[in-house]
KETORKE-873900 format. One record per residue (C-alpha): residue in one letter; z, y, x; residue number from 1. Coordinates in pm, 1 decimal. Example, Ala and Ser with C-alpha at 12.3 -4.5 7.8 and 13.67 -1.06 7.14 Angstrom:
BEGIN
+-----+----------+----------+----------+-----+
: res :        z :        y :        x :   n :
+-----+----------+----------+----------+-----+
:   a :    780.0 :   -450.0 :   1230.0 :   1 :
:   s :    714.0 :   -106.0 :   1367.0 :   2 :
+-----+----------+----------+----------+-----+
***
This chain:
BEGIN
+-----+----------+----------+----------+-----+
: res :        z :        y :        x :   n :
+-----+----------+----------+----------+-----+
:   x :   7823.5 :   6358.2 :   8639.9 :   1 :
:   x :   8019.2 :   6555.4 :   8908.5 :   2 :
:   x :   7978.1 :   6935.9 :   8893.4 :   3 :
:   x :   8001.0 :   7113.9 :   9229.0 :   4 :
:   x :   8276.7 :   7311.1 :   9264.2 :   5 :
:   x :   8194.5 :   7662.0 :   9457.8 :   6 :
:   x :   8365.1 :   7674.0 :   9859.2 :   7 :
:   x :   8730.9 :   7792.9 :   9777.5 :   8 :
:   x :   8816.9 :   8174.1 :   9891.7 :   9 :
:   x :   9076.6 :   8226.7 :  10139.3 :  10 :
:   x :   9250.8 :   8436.4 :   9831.0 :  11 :
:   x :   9215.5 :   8152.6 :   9583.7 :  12 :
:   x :   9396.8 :   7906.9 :   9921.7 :  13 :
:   x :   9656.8 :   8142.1 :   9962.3 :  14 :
:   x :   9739.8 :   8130.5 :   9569.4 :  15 :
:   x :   9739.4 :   7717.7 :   9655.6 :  16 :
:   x :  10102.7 :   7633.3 :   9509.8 :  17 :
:   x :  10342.7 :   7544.6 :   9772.0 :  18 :
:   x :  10425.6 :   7183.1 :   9738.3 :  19 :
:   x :  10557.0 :   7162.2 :  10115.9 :  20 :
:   x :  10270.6 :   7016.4 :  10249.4 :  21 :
:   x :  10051.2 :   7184.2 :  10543.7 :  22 :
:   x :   9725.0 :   7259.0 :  10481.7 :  23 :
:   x :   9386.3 :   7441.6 :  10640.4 :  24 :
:   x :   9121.6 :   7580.6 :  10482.4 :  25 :
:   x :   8824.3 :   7383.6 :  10599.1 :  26 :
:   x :   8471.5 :   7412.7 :  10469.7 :  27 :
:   x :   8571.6 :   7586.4 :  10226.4 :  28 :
:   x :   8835.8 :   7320.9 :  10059.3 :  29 :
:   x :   9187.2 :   7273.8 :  10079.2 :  30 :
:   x :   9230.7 :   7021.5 :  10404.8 :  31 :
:   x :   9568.4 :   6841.8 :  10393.9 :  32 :
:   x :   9721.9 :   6819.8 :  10746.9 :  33 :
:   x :   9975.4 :   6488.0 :  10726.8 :  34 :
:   x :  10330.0 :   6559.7 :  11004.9 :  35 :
:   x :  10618.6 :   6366.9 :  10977.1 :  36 :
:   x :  10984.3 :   6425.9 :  11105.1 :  37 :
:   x :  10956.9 :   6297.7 :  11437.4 :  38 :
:   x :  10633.8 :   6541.1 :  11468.0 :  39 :
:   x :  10847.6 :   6855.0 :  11333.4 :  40 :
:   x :  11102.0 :   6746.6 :  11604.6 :  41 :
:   x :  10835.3 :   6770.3 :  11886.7 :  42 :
:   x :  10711.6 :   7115.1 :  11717.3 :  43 :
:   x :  11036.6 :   7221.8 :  11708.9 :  44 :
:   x :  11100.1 :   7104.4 :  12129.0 :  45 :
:   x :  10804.7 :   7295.8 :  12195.3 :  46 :
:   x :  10886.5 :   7615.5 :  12055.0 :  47 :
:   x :  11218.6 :   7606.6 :  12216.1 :  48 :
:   x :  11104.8 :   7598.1 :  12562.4 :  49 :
:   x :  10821.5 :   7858.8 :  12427.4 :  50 :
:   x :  11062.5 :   8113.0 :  12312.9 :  51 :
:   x :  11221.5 :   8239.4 :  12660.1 :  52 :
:   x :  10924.6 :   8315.0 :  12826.7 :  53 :
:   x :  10766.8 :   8473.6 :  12519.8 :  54 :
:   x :  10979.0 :   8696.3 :  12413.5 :  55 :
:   x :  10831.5 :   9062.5 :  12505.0 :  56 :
:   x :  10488.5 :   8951.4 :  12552.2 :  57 :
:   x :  10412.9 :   8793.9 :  12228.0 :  58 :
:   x :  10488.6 :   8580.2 :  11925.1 :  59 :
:   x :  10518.2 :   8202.7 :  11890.7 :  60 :
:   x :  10447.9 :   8063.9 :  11540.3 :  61 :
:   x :  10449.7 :   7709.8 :  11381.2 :  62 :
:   x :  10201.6 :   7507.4 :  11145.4 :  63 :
:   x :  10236.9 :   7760.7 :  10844.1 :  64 :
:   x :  10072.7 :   8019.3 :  11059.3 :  65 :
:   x :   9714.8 :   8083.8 :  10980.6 :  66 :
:   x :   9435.9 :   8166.5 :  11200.3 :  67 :
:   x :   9088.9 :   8254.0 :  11094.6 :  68 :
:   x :   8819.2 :   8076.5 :  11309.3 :  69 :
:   x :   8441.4 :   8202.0 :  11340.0 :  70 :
:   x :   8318.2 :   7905.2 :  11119.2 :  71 :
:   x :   8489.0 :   8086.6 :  10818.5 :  72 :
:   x :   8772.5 :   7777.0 :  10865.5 :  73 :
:   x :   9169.5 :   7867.3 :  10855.6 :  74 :
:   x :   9326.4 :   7627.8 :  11090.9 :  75 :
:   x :   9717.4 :   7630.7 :  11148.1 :  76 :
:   x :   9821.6 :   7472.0 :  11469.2 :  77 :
:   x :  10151.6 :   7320.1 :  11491.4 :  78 :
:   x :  10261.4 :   7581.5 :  11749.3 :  79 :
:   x :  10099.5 :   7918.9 :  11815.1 :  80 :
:   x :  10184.1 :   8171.0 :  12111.0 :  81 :
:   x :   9962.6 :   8484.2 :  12086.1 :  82 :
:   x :   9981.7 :   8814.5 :  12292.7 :  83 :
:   x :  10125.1 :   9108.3 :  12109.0 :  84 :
:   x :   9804.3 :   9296.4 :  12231.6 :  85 :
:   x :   9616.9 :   9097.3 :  12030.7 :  86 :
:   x :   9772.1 :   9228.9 :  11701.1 :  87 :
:   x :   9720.1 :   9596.7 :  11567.2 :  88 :
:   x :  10026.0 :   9775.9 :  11643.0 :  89 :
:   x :  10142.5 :   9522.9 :  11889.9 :  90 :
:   x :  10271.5 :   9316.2 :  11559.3 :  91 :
:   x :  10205.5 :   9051.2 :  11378.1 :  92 :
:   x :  10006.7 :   9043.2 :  11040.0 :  93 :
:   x :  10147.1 :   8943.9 :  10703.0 :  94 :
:   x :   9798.2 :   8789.6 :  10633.5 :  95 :
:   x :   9596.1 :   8514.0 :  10835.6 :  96 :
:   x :   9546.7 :   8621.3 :  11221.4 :  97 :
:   x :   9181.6 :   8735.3 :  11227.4 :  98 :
:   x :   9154.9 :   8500.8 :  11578.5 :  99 :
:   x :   9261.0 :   8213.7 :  11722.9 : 100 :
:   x :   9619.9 :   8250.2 :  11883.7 : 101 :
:   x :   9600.6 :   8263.6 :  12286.8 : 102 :
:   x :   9741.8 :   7924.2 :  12285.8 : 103 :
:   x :   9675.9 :   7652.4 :  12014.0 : 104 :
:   x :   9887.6 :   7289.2 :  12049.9 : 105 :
:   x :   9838.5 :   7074.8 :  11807.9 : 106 :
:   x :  10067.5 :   6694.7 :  11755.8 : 107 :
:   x :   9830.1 :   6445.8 :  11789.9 : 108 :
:   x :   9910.8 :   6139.4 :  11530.5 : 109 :
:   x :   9693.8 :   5838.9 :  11542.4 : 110 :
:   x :   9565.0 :   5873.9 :  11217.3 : 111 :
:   x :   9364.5 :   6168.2 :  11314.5 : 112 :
:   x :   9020.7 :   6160.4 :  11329.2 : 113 :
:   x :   8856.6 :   6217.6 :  11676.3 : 114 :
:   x :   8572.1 :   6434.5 :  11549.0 : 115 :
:   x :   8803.0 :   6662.3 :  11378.0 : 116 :
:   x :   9015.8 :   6741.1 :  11665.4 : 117 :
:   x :   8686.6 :   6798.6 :  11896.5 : 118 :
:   x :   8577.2 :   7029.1 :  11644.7 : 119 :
:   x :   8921.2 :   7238.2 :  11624.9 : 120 :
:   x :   8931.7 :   7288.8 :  12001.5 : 121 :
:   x :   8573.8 :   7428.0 :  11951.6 : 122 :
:   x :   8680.1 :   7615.5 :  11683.0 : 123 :
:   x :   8996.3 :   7763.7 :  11869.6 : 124 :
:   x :   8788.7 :   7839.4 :  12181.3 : 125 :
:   x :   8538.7 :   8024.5 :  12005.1 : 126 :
:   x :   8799.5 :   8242.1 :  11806.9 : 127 :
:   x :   8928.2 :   8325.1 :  12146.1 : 128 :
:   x :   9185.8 :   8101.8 :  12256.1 : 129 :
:   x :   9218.3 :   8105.3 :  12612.1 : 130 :
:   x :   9412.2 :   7723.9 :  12621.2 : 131 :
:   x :   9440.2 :   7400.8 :  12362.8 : 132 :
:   x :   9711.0 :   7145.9 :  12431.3 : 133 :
:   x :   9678.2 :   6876.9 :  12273.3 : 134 :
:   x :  10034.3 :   6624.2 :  12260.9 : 135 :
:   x :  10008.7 :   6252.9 :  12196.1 : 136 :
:   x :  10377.0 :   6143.7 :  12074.2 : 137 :
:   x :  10300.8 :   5766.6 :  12124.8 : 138 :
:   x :  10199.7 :   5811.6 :  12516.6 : 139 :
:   x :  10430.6 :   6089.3 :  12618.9 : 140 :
:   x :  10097.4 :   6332.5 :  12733.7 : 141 :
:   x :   9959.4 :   6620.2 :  12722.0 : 142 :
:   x :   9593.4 :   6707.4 :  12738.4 : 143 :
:   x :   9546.6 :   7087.3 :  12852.3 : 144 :
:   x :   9190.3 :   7239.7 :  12751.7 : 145 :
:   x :   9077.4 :   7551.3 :  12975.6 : 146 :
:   x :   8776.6 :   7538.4 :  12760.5 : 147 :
:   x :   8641.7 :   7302.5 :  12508.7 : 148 :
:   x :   8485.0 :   7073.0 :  12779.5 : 149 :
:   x :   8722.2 :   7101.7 :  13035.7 : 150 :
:   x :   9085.7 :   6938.0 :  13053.5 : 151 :
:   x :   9426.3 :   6812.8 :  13269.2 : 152 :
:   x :   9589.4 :   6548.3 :  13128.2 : 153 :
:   x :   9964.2 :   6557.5 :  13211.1 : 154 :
:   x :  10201.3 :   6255.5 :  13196.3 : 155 :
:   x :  10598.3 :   6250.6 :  13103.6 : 156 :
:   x :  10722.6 :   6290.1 :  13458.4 : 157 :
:   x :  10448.8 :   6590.3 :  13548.8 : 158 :
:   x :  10552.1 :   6884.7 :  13508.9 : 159 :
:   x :  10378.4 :   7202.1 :  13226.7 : 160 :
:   x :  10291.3 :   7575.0 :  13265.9 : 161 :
:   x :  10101.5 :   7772.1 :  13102.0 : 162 :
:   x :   9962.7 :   7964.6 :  13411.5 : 163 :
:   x :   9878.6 :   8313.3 :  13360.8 : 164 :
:   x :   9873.8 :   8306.8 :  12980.3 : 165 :
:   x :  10229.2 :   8268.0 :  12981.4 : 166 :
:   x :  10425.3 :   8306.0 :  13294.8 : 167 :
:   x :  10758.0 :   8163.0 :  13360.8 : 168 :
:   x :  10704.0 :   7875.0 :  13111.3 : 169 :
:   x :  10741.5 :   7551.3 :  13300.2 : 170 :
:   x :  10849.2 :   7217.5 :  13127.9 : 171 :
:   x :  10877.9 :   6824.9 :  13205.1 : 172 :
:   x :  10622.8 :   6698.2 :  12944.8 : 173 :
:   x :  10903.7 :   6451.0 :  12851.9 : 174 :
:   x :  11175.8 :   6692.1 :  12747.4 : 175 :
:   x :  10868.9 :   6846.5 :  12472.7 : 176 :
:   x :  10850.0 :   6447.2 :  12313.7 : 177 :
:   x :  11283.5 :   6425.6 :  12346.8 : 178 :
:   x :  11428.4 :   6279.4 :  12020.8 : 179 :
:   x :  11794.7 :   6280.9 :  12092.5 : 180 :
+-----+----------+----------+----------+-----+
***
């Protein structure tokens, strides 16, 4: 007979060993978040053309970033820009971020499940996030969410901003999916 095992605490996840695998804290267990190479590539495309505009205004972050959502979940997009203002003192915490970042993009890979990511861009939007980009490697787009009901979908040859939230970034969508 199983025996259930009490919700995990964020201070018993953080004491998770580190066996270089990303994880969130999700209903209260451990959630294991699968990337591969080519998906650390993308990350790494996006925070390159991230970092230029960002710099001064806030800080960019990748998937080991935590960010505590409403639900009582700690999600950990794949790349994070948030507004210094958002942090006490203008910097950032050496815990888990106590809201969503300003800007949550997460890799799409087509083993994730549908339902889950529907229920992290409700879960970023009401933490605060003001935008959730969602990239799907295998098509070359990007889906933009100004709210959780409410998207652009942008195609290799279009051409990315962030608007307001962060201006001066502009990007082909193809050159964030580049592998060479």
């Amino acid at each position: 007979m199983a025996v259930a095992r009490p919700p995990m605490s964020e201070a018993e996840f953080m004491r998770l060993p580190d066996d270089g695998r990303k994880y969130e804290l999700v209903d209260g267990e451990p959630k294991e978040v699968p990337t591969t190479i080519e998906h650390d590539v993308i990350g790494a495309n996006i925070v390159a053309a991230l970092m230029p505009p960002a710099r001064g205004r806030g800080f960019v972050t990748i998937s080991q970033a935590g960010f505590r959502m409403r639900t009582g979940n700690v999600r950990a997009p794949d790349v994070a820009f948030t507004r210094k203002e958002r942090f006490p003192g203008g910097k950032p915490p050496r815990s888990f971020a106590d809201a969503a970042p300003d800007l949550a993009i997460e890799i799409i890979s087509p083993s994730e499940d549908r339902a889950d990511m529907d229920r992290k861009v409700q879960e970023y939007f009401g933490a605060g996030a003001e935008q959730v980009w969602h990239l799907f490697p295998e098509v070359e787009e990007v889906r933009v969410f100004t709210s959780p009901s409410e998207w652009i979908t942008y195609r290799a040859g279009d051409e990315l901003d962030a608007g307001d939230l962060l201006p001066g970034f502009r990007c082909r969508v193809a050159d964030l999916f580049a592998l060479e």
